[in-house]
C-alpha positions in Angstrom: 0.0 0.0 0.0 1.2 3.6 -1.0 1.0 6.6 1.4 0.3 10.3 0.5 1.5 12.7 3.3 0.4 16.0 3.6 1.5 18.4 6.3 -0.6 20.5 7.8 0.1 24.3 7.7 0.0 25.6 11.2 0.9 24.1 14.7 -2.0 22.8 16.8 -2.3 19.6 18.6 -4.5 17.4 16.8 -7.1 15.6 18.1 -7.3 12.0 20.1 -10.0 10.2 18.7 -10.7 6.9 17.2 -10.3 8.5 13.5 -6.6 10.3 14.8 -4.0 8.0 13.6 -0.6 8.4 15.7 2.7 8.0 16.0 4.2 7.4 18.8 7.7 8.6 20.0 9.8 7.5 22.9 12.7 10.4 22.9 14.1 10.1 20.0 13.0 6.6 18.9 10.0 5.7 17.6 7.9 3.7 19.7 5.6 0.7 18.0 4.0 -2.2 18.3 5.7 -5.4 17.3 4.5 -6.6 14.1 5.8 -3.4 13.3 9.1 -4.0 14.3 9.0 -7.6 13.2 7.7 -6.6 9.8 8.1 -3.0 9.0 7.4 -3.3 5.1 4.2 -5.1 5.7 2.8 -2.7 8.8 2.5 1.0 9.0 3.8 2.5 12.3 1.0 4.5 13.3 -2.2 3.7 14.8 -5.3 4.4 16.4 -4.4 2.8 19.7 -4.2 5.4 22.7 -1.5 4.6 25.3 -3.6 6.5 27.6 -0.3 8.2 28.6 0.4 11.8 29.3 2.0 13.0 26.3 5.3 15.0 26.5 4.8 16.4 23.3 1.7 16.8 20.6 1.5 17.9 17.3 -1.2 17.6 14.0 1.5 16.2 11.7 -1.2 16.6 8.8 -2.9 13.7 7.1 -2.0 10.0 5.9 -4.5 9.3 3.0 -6.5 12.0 3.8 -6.7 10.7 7.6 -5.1 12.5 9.9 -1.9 11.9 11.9 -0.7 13.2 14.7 2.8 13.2 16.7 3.0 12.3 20.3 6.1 11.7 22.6 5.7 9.6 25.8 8.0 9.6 28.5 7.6 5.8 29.3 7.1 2.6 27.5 3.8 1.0 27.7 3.8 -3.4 28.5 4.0 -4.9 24.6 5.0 -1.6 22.6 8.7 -1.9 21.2 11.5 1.2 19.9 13.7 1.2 16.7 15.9 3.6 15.9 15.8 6.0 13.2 18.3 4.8 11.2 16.8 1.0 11.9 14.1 2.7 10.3 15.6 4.2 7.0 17.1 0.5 6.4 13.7 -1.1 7.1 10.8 1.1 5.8 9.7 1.7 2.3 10.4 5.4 1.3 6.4 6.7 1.6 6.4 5.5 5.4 9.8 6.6 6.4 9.0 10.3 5.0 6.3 10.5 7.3 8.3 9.2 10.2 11.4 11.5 9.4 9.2 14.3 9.4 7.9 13.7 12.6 11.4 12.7 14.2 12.2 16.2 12.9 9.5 18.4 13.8 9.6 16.0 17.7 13.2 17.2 18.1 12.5 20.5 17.1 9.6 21.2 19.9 12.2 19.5 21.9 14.7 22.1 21.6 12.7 25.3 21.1 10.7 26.2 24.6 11.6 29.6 25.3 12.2 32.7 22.8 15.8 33.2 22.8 15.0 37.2 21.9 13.5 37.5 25.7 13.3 34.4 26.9 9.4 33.9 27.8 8.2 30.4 26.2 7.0 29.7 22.8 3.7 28.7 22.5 1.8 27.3 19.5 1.0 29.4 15.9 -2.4 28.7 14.4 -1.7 30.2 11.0 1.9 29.0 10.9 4.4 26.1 11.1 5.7 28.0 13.8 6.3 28.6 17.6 5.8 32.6 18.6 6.6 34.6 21.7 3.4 35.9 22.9 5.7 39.0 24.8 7.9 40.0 21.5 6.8 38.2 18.7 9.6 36.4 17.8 8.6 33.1 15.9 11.4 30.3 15.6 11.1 27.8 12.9 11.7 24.2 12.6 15.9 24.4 12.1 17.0 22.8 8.9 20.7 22.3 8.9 21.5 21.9 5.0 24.5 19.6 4.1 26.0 19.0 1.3 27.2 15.2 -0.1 29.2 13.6 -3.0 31.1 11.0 -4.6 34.3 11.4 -6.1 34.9 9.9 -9.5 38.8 9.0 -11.0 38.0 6.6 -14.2 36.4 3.5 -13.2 37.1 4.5 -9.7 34.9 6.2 -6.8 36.2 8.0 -3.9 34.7 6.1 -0.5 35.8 6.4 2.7 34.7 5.2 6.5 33.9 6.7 9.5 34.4 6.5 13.1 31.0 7.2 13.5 29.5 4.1 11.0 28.9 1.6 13.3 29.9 -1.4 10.6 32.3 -1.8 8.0 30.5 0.6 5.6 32.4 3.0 3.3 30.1 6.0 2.0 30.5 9.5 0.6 32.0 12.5 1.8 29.6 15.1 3.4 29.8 18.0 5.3 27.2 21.2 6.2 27.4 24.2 4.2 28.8 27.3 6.2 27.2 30.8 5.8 27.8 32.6 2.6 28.9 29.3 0.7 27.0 27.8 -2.1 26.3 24.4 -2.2 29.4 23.9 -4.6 31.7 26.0 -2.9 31.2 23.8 0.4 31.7 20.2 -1.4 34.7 21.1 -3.1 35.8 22.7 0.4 34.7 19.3 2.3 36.5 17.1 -0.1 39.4 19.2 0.5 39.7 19.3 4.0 38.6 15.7 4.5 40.6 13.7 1.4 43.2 16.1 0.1 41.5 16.1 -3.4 40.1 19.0 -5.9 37.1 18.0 -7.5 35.4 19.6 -10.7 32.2 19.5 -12.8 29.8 19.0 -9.6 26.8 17.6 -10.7 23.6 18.2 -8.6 22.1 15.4 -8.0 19.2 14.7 -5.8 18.4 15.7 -2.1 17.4 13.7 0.8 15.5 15.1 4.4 17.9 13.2 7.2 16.9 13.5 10.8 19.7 13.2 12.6 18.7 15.6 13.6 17.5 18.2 10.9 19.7 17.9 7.8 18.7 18.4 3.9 21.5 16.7 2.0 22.3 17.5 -1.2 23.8 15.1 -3.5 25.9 15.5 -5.8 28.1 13.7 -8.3 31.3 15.4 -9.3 35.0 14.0 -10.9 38.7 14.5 -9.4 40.8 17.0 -10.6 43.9 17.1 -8.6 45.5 16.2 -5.1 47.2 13.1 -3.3 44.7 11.5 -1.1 45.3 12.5 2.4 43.1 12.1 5.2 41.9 13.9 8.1 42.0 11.8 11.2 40.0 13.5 13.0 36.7 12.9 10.5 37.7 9.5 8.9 39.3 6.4 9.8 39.8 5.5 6.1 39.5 6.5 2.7 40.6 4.9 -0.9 39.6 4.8 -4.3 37.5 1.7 -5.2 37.2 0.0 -8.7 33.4 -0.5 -9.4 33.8 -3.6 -9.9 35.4 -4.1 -6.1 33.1 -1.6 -3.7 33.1 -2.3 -0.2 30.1 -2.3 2.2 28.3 0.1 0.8 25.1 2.2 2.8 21.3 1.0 2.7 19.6 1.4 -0.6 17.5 4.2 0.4 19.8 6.7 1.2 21.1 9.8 -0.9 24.8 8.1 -0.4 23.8 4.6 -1.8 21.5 6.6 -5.0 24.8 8.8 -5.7 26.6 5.8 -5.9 24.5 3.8 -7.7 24.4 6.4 -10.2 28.0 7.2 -10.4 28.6 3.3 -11.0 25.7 3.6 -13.8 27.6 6.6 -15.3 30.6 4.5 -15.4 29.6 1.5 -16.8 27.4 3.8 -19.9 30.5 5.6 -20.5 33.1 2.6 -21.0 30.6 0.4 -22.7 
């Protein structure tokens, strides 16, 4: 089954009723029942179940198929309900569902982080009109934080700049990424990543496509661009490795579904059309 989501445009709570459907949230990890967990691809995470729990946090999310949806974050776990990870979910979830789960994980650790106005410090509330929190003392209104982030793989000939990170928690080798600062372009900050990170110039970026990754808030931007100069040298501090990888020899590469795995894919693609 596909799902359509639709945000809604303002903040308000949404409503518990036996037509709400929710999902649930325990901190940062979503909280579901098991033949969820068991069998993400063949269950939706959200339901019309009520924990009967005090919720934390509440937000309208907008609608599933024209039903609505709404956020809520518990502070306990209820008997029988189970948590996954967000990145357990990326790996696990078809694309429609996980859009509507990053969007809440997003929006969850925004209200999370945004109580009091930082112009005057008297506390948020709530925007009817808006996808917003305002300060009812100065009218400051803070905006879910998007952090956007740049992302690209390196191609030398039939080779593709990988590298792994202390951070991965398996063997996998994926692209080099980094946020953009203010006043760079999107370009300007992947060739400066690259740089820093591997040692290498790069040339002819090629936007590619753009992925919404909560951990927390990022947009990242993918691109696919070619090497034009520079010995490979790493910094330690971001990587534990790095090389260049025949595409007929790639390593453990990231889940299908995210923007590193599609540039990839596509840069292998590229390859292969252009040699054959």
């Amino acid at each position: 089954m596909h799902y359509e989501f639709v945000y809604h445009p303002a903040m308000i709570s949404g409503e518990d009723s036996p037509q709400t459907l929710t999902l649930y949230f325990l901190g940062d990890k979503l909280l579901a029942q098991p033949e969820f967990i068991q069998q993400p691809l063949q269950h939706p995470p959200w339901t019309r179940d009520s924990l009967a729990l005090p919720g934390e946090r509440e937000l309208l999310l907008g609608t599933v198929n024209d039903v609505a949806l709404r956020m809520v974050e518990v502070a306990q776990q209820p008997e029988g309900w189970q948590t996954m990870s967000l990145r357990d979910c990326l790996q696990a979830t078809a694309d429609d569902v996980f859009k509507v789960i990053n969007a809440a994980a997003q929006l969850r650790y925004w209200l999370s982080t945004q109580n009091f106005c930082s112009r005057c410090g008297d506390k948020l509330q709530f925007t009817d009109n808006d996808r917003a929190l305002t300060c009812p003392a100065c009218g400051y209104r803070s905006y879910p934080k998007i952090s956007p982030c740049v992302i690209g793989v390196v191609r030398k000939g039939r080779t593709l700049l990988l590298a792994h990170s202390s951070h991965h928690r398996t063997a996998m080798y994926s692209c080099l990424a980094g946020f953009i600062e203010a006043g760079e372009s999107a370009e300007e900050a992947l060739a400066r990543e690259v740089e820093e990170e591997a040692g290498i110039q790069i040339k002819n970026a090629q936007y590619m496509v753009s992925q919404a990754w909560p951990f927390p808030h990022q947009l990242m931007l993918g691109y696919l661009c070619e090497y034009a100069g520079g010995e490979l040298v790493i910094d330690t501090n971001e990587l534990e490795t790095a090389d260049w990888f025949d595409i007929d020899q790639l390593p453990q590469l990231p889940a299908p579904q995210t923007v590193a795995r599609k540039l990839i894919d596509a840069a292998v693609a590229m390859i292969r059309s252009d040699i054959s």
